[in-house]
Every structure is written in structure tokens, then in C-alpha cells.
C-alpha positions in Angstrom: 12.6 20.4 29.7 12.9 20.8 25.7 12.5 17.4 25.8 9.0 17.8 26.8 8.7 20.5 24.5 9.6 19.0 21.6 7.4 15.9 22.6 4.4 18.0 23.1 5.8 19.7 19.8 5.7 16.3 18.1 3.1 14.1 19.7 -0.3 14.3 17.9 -3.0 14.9 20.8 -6.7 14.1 20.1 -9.1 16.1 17.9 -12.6 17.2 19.2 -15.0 14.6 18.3 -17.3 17.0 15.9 -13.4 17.7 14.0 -13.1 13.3 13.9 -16.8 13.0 12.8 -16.6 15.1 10.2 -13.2 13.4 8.9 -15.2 10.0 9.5 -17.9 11.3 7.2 -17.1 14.2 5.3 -12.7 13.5 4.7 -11.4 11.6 1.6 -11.8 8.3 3.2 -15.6 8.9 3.0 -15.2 10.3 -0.8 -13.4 7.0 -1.7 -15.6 5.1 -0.4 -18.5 6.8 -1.9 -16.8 6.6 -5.4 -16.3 2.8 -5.0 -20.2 3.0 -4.2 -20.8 4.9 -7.2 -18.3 2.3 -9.5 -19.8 -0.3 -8.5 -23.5 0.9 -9.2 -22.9 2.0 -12.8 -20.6 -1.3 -13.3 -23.7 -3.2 -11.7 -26.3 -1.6 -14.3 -24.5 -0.2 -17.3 -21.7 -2.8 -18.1 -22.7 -6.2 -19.3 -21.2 -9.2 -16.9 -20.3 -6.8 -14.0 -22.9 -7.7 -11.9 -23.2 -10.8 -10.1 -20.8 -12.3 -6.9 -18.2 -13.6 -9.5 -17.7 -10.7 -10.1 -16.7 -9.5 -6.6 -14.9 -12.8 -6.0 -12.3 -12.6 -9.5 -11.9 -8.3 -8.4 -11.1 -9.4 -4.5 -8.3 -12.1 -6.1 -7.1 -9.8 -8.7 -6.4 -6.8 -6.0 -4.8 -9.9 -3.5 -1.8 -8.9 -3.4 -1.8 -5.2 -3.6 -4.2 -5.3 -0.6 -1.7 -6.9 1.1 1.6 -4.9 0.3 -0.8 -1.5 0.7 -0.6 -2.2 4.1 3.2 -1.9 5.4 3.5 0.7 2.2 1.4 3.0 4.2 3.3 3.1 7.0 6.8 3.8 4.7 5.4 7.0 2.9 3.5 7.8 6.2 7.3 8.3 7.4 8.2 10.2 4.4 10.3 7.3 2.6 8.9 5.0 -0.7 9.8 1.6 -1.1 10.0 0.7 -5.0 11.6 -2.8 -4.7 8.1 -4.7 -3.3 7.3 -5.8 -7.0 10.9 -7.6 -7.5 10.5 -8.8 -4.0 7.3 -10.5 -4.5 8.7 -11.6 -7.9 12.1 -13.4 -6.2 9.5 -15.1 -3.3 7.4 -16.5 -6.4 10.7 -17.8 -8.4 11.6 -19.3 -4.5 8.9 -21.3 -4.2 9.2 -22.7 -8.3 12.7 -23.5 -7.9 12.4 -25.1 -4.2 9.1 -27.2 -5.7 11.5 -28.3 -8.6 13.9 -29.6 -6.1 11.1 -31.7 -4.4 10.5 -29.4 -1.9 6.7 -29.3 -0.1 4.7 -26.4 -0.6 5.1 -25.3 2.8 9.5 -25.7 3.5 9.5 -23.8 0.1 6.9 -20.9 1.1 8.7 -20.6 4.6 12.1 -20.1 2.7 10.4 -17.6 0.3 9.5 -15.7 3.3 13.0 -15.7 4.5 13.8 -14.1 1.3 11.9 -11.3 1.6 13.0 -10.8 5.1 15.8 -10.5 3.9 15.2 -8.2 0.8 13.3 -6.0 3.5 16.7 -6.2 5.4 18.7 -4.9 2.7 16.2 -2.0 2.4 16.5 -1.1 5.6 19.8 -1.0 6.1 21.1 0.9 3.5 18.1 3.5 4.3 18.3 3.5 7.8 22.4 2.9 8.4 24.3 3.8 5.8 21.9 7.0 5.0 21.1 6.9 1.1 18.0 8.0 0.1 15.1 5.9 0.2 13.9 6.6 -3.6 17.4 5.9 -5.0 18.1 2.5 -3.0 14.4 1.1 -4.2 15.2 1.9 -7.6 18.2 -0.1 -7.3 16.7 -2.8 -5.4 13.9 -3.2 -8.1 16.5 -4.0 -10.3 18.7 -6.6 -8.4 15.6 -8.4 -6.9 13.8 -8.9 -10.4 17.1 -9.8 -11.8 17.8 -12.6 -9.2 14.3 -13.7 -10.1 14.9 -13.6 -14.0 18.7 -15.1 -13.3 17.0 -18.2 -11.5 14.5 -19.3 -14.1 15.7 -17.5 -17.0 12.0 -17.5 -19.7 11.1 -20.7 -18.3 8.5 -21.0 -15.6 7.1 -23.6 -13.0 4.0 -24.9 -13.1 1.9 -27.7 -11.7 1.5 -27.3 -8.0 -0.2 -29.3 -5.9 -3.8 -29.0 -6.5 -4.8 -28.8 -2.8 -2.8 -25.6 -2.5 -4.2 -23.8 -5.9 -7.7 -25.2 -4.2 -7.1 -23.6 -1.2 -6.1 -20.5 -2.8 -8.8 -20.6 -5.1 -11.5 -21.8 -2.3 -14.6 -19.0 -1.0 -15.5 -18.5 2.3 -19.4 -19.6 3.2 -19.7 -22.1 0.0 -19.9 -22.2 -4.3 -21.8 -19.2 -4.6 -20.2 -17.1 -2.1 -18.5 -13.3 -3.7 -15.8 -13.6 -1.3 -12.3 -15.9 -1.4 -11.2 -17.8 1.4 -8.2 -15.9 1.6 -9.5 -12.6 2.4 -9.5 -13.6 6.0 -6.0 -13.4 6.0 -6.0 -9.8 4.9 -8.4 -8.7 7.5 -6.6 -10.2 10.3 -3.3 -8.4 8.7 -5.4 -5.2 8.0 -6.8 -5.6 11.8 -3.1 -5.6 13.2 -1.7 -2.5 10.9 -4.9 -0.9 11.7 -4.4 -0.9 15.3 -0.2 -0.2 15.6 -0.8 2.9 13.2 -3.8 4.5 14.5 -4.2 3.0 18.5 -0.3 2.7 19.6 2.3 5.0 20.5 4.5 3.4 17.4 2.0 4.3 15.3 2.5 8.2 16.8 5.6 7.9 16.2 5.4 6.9 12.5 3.4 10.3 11.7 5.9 12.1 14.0 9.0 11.1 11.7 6.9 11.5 9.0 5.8 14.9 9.8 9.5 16.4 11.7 11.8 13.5 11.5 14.5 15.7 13.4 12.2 16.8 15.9 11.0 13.4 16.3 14.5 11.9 17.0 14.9 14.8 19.6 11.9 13.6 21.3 13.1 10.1 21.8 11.3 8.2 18.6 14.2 6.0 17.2 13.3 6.9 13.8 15.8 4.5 12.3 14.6 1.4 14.1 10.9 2.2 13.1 11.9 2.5 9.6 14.1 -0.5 9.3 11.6 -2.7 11.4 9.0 -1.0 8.4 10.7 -2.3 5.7 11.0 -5.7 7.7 7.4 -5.8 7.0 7.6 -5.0 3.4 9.5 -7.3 2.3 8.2 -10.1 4.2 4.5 -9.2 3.1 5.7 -8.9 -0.6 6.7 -12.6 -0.2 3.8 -13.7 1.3 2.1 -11.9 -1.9 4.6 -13.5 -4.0 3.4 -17.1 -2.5 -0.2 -16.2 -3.0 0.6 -14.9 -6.8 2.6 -18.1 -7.4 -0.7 -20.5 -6.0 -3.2 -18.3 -7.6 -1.9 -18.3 -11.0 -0.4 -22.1 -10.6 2.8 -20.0 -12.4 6.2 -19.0 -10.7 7.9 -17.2 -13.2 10.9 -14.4 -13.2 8.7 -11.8 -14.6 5.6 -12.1 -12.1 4.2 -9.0 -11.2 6.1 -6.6 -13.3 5.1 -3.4 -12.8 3.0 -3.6 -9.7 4.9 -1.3 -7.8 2.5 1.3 -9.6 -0.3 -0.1 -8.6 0.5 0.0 -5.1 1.7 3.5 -4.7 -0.8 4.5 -6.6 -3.5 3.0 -4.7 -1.8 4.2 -1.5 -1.9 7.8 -2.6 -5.7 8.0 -4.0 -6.4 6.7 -0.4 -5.1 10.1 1.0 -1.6 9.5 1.8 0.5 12.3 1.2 3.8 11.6 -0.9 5.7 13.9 1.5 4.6 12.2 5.1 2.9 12.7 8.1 -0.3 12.0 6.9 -2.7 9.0 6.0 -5.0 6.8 6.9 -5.6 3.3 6.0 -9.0 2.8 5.8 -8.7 5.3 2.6 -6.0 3.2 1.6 -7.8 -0.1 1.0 -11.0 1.9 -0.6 -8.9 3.0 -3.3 -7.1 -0.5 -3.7 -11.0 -1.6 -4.4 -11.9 1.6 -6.4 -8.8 1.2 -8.6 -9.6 -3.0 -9.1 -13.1 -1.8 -10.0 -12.0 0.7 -12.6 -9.6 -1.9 -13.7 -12.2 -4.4 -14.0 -14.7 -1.6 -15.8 -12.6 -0.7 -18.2 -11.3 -4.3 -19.6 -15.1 -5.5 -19.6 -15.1 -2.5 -22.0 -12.7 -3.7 -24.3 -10.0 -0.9 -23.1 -6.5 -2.3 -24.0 -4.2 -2.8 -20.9 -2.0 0.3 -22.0 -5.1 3.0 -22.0 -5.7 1.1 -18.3 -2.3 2.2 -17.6 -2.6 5.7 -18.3 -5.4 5.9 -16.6 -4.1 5.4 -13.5 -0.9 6.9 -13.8 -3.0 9.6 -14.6 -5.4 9.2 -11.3 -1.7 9.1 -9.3 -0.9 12.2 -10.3 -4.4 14.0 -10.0 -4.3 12.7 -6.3 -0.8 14.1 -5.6 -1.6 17.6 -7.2 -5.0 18.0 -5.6 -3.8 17.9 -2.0 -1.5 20.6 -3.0 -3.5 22.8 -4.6 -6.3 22.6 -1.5 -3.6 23.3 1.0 -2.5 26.2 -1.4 -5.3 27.8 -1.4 -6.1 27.0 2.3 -2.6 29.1 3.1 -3.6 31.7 0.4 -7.8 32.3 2.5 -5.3 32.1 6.1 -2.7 34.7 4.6 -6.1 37.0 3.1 -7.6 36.4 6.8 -4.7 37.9 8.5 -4.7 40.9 6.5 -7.8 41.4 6.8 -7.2 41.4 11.0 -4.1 43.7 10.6 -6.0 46.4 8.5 -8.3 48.1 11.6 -5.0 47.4 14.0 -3.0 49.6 12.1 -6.1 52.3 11.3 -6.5 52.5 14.9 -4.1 55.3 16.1 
């Protein structure tokens, strides 16, 4: 019986449509999206070079990889946890494939091992989060630093270069011909997007994720084996860091120790603009991969310019916090109008007798 209870307690059950339609068109998924409209437009007529499908095609490569690692880093806050390490990881999966290509290695033996690696990384995660219970924050931190210094201990300042040029082709190749704005390899992320799109919003694992987010001891009592989603999570981290670590490593024809420093950032930054809350329970992904494309186009704005990659940092370090404080002062003052409200209904209660 409290079973039940605490599953219907849990369980998210459907809106009314006219609630989901105005999410859908009036909710921050719809503002970021209209921002990214707006970006683009005043990129398109005010900033010289902007305009034009090359454009689109260097901004889709350049955000790549955080599209990619947005995804299972949606699901981790979703749950309430933060994964800090994916940077290192995709930095030890690039150094992977350099070292196995030195050792003759093909392209593929050494991007299947690199994946292995970040299984494993992903592993680690998990089990320290998920069995041995240390927080999430303070195991990241420390996996940031082993990961990127594996990948610094392995090539030390050196790097690898010259790959095969049918791989940097492929990487570099557009879908529908020369003059096409979009890379071949964007059809990877939509079929990746398609899947995490489906398991979070259409499957009762993706219920459970914003259950544990939002009660995770109320979630547990309902049956959800919170641990086992957040390990299998961090699975899926760390092997989609690698794969963005192989991409990185094609892409810039460079596998070096200090490959995408600082791109953790990035990521959780573009995660919470998309209207995930740092706290859990609540997100969508849709948002999330607007604001990957708003944040690439501000990025790309900004150094077309002349803005120095240091005020581009600030800048969105300040746009992460803006997007964490905002939420928190709209549900403030949405608990303030419900507290006012109440009054309000107790005042002619008690003037009654």
C-alpha cells in the first residue's frame, strides 16, 4: 500500500494539453530558441563574414563535441548529480588514439580502445558515486585531475599529428555536397539526440531519472534503483566523452594531452541556459541543445568582433550564473504571490464569526 503511495507520490502523471502547449510555446525552450533566432539575424546582418552556410558548417563543428557530451550530462544533473571529469575524459580518449596511431595501430582498433577508456573512466565515476557514496561534485573534481593528468603523463608537450587523410576527410566531409551548411557528422548526433530524447522523455527510465532527481529517497522507496540509473548514466558519459575525444582528435588532425581544457564549462553551462535546474528534477533537452547553438553563436559573434578569448569566457561564465539565479528568483517570487494568495483566503475565514 505505501508503496503505491509513494509511487503515485513520485511518478510524474501527464499535464493537460493547454499546460504542455504552452510549455511547447511559451516555456524557456521556446525563449532559447527564439534568442538563437534573434543571434543569428543580427549576426546575419550586422557582423561582417557571419552570414553565409560556412558559417553554419565551422559553428556546427566547433559546438561537435559539446552537442554530444550535453546529452548524457542532462540526464546527470537531471538526477541531481554533476559530472566534472568529461573534459579529461575526452582529453585521455584523444591521447588513446595518438599513442595507439604511433604504435601502428588503424584508426579504427585505436578509436574502439579509446572508447574502452572512457567506459571505463565513466566506470570509475560511477562507482565511487553510486557504491562507495562520495559526493558527486567532489569525485569529478578529482577525476578531472587524474584523467587530464594520464593524458598529459602519456604525451607529455608533444602531440600526434598526421592521421590518415580519409578519416580527417570524413570528419571534415558535408552532408548533400561542397556548398552544403551542414557536416556529415551531425547525423551521428541526431541519431544520439533521437535515442536520449526518447529514454528521457517517452520511457519509464526516463521517469525515473526526474523521480531521483526530484525525491531520491522517495524514489528508492518506490522501487527506482537509483544507483543503477546513475552508474549506467555515467556509463554514458564517459563513453560519449571518448567518442568526442575521437571526433576532437580527427577534426583538428591533433591528439594532444591538453585537448579540450576547460570544456567542462562549456558544457554545464550550455546544459543549464537550456533550463536544467542545478538542483534536479527538472529539464528538458530540446532547451539543452538550443543553448549549445545559442552559446556557439555568441562564441562565434563575439571573436568575429575581435573579443579576446578571456572577455568570451566571462561572458559565459557570467550567462551560467544569470541562468542559475533567474530560476530562483521566479520560483521565489512564485512562493511569495502563493504565500500573499493564501492570506488573502484566510482573512474573510477568520472575519466570519
Amino acid at each position: 500500500m505505501s508503496t503505491t503511495l509513494e509511487t503515485a507520490r513520485t511518478t510524474p502523471t501527464a499535464p493537460p494539453l493547454g499546460h504542455r502547449l504552452r510549455r511547447v510555446f511559451l516555456g524557456r525552450d521556446a525563449a532559447i530558441v527564439v534568442l538563437l533566432i534573434v543571434l543569428y539575424l543580427y549576426g546575419y546582418t550586422q557582423v561582417p563574414y557571419f552570414a553565409g552556410n560556412l558559417t553554419i558548417y565551422l559553428l556546427l563543428l566547433d559546438v561537435f563535441p559539446i552537442l554530444l557530451i550535453a546529452l548524457p550530462m542532462t540526464l546527470v544533473i537531471i538526477t541531481g548529480e554533476i559530472d566534472l571529469s568529461v573534459a579529461s575524459t575526452l582529453g585521455l580518449s584523444s591521447v588513446t588514439v595518438g599513442v595507439l596511431y604511433q604504435a601502428h595501430w588503424s584508426i579504427p582498433a585505436a578509436a574502439l580502445v579509446a572508447l574502452l577508456v572512457g567506459l571505463a573512466c565513466g566506470a570509475l565515476n560511477g562507482f565511487l558515486i553510486t557504491v562507495v557514496g562520495l559526493p558527486s561534485l567532489a569525485v569529478t573534481v578529482g577525476t578531472l585531475a587524474l584523467y587530464r593528468g594520464l593524458a598529459v603523463g602519456l604525451l607529455g608537450t608533444t602531440a600526434v599529428t598526421g592521421f590518415p587523410a580519409g578519416w580527417t576527410g570524413f570528419v571534415a566531409a558535408r552532408l548533400g555536397g561542397a556548398d552544403s551548411p551542414l557536416p556529415l557528422v551531425i547525423l551521428l548526433f541526431v541519431v544520439l539526440a533521437i535515442v536520449f530524447v526518447v529514454v528521457l522523455h517517452y520511457t519509464p527510465v526516463g521517469r525515473a531519472i526526474y523521480a531521483i532527481g526530484l525525491n531520491d529517497e522517495a524514489a528508492i522507496f518506490s522501487g527506482v534503483d537509483a544507483a543503477r540509473v546513475k552508474f549506467v548514466l555515467y556509463l554514458a558519459t564517459g563513453v560519449i566523452s571518448a567518442l568526442a575525444g575521437i571526433f576532437w582528435t580527427l577534426h583538428f588532425n591533433s591528439a594532444r594531452g591538453d585537448n579540450a581544457l576547460g570544456y567542462e564549462l562549456s558544457v554545464i553551462a550550455a546544459v543549464l541556459v537550456g533550463g536544467v535546474s542545478i538542483f534536479g528534477g527538472r529539464g528538458a533537452l530540446p532547451g539543452v541543445v538550443a543553448a549549445v547553438l545559442v552559446l556557439g553563436a555568441l562564441r562565434a559573434l563575439l571573436r568575429l568582433a575581435g573579443v579576446t578569448d578571456d572577455v568570451i569566457n566571462v561572458a559565459t561564465g557570467a550567462l551560467l550564473i544569470v541562468s542559475v539565479l533567474i530560476p530562483r528568483l521566479l520560483a521565489g517570487l512564485r512562493a511569495l504571490r502563493a504565500r500573499s494568495a493564501a492570506k488573502a483566503r484566510q482573512r474573510p475565514t477568520s472575519a466570519a464569526p
